[in-house]
Steps between C-alpha positions, in 0.01 A plus 500: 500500500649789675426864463856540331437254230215695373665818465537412119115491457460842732720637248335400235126557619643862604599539125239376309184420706320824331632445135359130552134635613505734196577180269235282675277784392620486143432106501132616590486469915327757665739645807400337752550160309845608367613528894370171591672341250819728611457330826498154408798575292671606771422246705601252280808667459581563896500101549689402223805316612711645287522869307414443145803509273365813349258649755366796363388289173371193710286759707383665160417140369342360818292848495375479166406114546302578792334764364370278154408259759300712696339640207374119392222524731127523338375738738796736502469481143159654507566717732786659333287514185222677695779750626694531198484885479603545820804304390726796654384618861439929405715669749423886612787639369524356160482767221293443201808352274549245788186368446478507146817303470385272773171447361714470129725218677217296648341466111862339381506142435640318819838387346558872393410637817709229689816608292470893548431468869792260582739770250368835653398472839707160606826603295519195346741425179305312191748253548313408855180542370566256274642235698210558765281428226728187319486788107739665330629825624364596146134406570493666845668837308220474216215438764651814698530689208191430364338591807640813557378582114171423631500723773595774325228437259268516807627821636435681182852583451577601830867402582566368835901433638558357826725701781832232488533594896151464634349253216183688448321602180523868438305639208664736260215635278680693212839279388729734297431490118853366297710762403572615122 
């Protein structure tokens, strides 16, 4: 294939290659595993011989396959249990409510976790969600919902809101009372 023809996957690596890590780390890779299988994804997708009908979806979908795939294996599966607290890498400049509500995240039940990554930090509409995983935009809006009442639960009543420009969680540690 030429260079030309692959300016649709450039495009779409550009856009989403980091949001896809992230989500390989909610499906329980460590970082390192979640960019191998971002490679093979986008190798597969580079010698397609045609784009996908829907590219941004297929690349979602061929992502998450590879990554349960990858997964599968016995001795990754120990290994990740072995590492499991380490399930976010720590990071210098993370405050204290980063790693609280990273450390909260990592103890949600997969399917929960899956849902609020893909809505917050991948942008995507329960509708997609849903269709990625073959439910009901009504399951995927429970399992986000319940989630999110779990990690509030877990923060002790701290109330997080994410920045709509940059995506990141910003803690807030007083909300306003209701009025009257």
């Amino acid at each position: 294939m030429s260079g030309n023809s692959n300016i649709w996957c450039q495009k779409i690596y550009e856009a989403k290659a980091s949001g896809l890590i992230l989500y390989g780390r909610a499906l329980g890779l460590s970082h390192s595993e979640a960019e191998d299988v971002l490679q093979e994804t986008f190798l597969a997708l580079i010698h397609k011989e045609e784009i996908p009908k829907e590219p941004e979806y297929y690349c979602l979908r061929s992502f998450r396959n590879r990554a349960l795939n990858y997964r599968r294996g016995l001795w990754r599966r120990l290994k990740r249990e072995l590492e499991s607290h380490h399930w976010f890498e720590k990071s210098s400049t993370e405050s204290p409510h980063e790693r609280a509500a990273m450390k909260c995240l990592a103890e949600l039940p997969t399917e929960q976790r899956e849902v609020i990554v893909l809505k917050i930090w991948n942008q995507h509409t329960f509708e997609e969600i849903a269709n990625l995983f073959n439910l009901s935009p009504n399951t995927v809006a429970g399992r986000y919902r319940y989630g999110l009442q779990k990690l509030r639960v877990c923060l002790k009543g701290e109330n997080y809101e994410r920045l709509e420009s940059i995506g990141e969680g910003v803690a807030i540690m007083d909300s306003p009372s209701a009025l009257g």
